[in-house]
N, C-alpha and C positions, 0 to 999 in steps of 0.2 A: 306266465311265470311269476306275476308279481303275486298273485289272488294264491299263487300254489308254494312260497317261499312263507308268508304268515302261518299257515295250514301248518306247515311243518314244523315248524316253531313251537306252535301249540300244544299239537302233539307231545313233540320232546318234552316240555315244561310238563306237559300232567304226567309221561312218563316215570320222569326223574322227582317227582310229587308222589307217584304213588310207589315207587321202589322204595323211596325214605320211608313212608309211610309202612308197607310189607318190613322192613329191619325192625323198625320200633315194636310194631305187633309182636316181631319175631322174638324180640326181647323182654316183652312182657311175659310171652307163653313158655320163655327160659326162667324167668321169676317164679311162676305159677308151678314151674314142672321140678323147681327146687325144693319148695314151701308153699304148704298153703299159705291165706291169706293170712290167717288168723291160727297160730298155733304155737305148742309150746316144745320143750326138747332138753337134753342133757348133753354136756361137749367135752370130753375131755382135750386140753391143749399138752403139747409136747413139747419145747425147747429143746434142742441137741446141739451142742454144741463143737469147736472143733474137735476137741480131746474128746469126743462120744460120751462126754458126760449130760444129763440131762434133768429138766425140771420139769411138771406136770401140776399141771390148774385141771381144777373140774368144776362147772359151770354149770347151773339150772338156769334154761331162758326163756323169755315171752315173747311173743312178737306180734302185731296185731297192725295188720294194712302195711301200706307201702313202706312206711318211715317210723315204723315205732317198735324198740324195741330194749328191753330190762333183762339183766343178767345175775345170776346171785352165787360168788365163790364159796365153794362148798370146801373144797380143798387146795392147796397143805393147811395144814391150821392156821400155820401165820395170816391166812387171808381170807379163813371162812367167816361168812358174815360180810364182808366187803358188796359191794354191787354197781354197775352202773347201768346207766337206761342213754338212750340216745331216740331223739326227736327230729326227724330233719337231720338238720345239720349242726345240731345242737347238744353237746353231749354230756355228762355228768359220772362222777365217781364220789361212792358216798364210803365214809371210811369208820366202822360203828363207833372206834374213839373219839373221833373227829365232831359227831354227831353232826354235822351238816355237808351236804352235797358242796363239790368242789368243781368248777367247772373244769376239762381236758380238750386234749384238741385230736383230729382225727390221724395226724401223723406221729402223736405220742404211740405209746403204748403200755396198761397197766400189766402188761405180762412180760416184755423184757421181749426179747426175740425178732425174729423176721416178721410175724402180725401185727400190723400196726392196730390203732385204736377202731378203723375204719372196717379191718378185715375180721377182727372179732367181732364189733358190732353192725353185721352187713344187713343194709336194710336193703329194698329193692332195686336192682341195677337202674332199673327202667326211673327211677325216680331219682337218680343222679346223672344218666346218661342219655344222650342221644345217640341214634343208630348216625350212619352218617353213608356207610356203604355196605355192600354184605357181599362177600363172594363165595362161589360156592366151590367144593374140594369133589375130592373122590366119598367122603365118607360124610359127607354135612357142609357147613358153610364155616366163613369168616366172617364176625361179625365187627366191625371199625366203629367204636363207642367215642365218643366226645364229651367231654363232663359239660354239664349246662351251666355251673359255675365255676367261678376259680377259687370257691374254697373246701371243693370235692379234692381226696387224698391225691387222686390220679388225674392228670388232665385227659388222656385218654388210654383208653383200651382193648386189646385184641381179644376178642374173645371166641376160641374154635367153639361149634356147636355139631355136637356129631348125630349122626339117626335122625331118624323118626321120632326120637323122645324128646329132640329137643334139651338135651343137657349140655352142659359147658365139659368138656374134657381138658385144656387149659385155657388157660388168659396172660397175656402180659402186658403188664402194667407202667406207664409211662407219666416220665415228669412233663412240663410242657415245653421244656429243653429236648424232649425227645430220647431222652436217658431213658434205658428201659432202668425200671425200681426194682421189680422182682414177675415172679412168675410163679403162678396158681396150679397146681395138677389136682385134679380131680378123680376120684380112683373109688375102685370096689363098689358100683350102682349095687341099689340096696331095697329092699322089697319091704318096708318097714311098715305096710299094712294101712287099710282104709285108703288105698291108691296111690300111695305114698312110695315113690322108686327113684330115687336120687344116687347123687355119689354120697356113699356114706365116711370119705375120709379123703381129707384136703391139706397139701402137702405143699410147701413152699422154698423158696430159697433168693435169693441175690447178691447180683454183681456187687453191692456194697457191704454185703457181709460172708463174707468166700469162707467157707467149713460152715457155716449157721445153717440150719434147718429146723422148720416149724413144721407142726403137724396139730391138723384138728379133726378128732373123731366122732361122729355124732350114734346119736344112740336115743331110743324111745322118743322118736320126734312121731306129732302126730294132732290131729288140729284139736283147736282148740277156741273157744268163744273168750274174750275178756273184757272188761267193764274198761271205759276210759280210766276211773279212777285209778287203776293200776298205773299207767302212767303220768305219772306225777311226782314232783321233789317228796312230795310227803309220805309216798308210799315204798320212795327205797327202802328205808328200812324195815320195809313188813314182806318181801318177796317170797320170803320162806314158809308164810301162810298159804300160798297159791300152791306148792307142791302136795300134789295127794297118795 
């Protein structure tokens, strides 16, 4: 009993080792099944407010590897020309009057609305979260996200993953008081070509702003190679040279 009580122990431990391990995977190839690595895209943002009135941003963006990622406001006019890039955990808004990058934080937001800073400039899950458990549903799994920091927007996250494809269908979003913040729908999978089949439009709302809803549609996403010097403080204001 004694030789066969260790045994089991072991077992257990590489078990619960390699189930953490299977989430994590499982959450990179939800990265991967979003975005390629390296690609670029166009996004229109929604704002609706409670009286159904509404505002609308249109965004050219870049992204290249886990954590980098540059945005250039095209529209309303008030704010074409505008851009921010985000690094990590590191983020930037360059204002073309302003002439210099201004640092932001990820629970701002330069659009107003339910998107925070974090949700408009979403770099890879996998690169701010840990898997921590996964369960599985009738139609996919649950995946139980942990932030690896505490200066990631969310302390942690639920995120469904439905099919065989590996995509998010929602997520909710929590403080580390356990509040949930808001909740992600993911809608309309989208066949946007060179393998590219995502949700092409992503829908928000929250307990802490009851009538508010955000909406981001994506459009002409599709990979794309980019030189590091893109990002960089110096190259905010030239993003508009990379659209072709």
């Amino acid at each position: 009993m004694k030789k066969i009580l260790p045994a089991v122990f072991i077992c257990l431990c590489i078990s619960v080792t390699a189930f953490a391990f299977d989430g994590n995977e499982m959450l990179k190839k939800v990265d991967r099944n979003l975005n390629p690595e390296s690609f670029e895209m166009y996004r229109k943002l929604i704002n609706i407010e409670p009286d159904s009135s509404k505002k609308e941003f249109v965004m050219y963006s870049v992204k290249k590897g886990k954590d980098k990622i540059i945005s250039l406001f095209l529209a309303p006019a008030g704010e074409k020309g505008r851009s921010t890039m985000r690094i990590g955990e590191n983020m930037w808004l360059y204002i073309p009057n302003v002439g210099k990058p201004i640092r932001i934080t990820s629970l701002q937001s330069v659009t107003g609305g339910v998107f925070n800073n974090s949700d408009i400039m979403r770099v890879d899950y996998s690169a701010e979260y840990n898997c921590e458990k996964v369960e599985a549903t009738d139609n996919g799994h649950i995946l139980y996200l942990k932030a690896k920091t505490n200066t990631v927007a969310y302390d942690r996250v639920k995120m469904w993953v439905y099919g065989k494809r590996l995509l998010p269908d929602k997520i909710e979003c929590f403080a580390s008081s356990k509040m949930l913040i808001k909740t992600l729908y993911f809608k309309k999978v989208k066949d946007f070509g060179g393998g590219i089949v995502r949700p092409a439009v992503i829908e928000t709302d929250s307990p802490l702003y009851k009538g508010y809803k955000s909406i981001i549609i994506f459009a002409k996403v599709k990979e794309r190679d980019l030189p590091d010097e893109v990002f960089t403080l110096n190259y905010m204001s030239k993003i508009e040279s990379l659209r072709q």
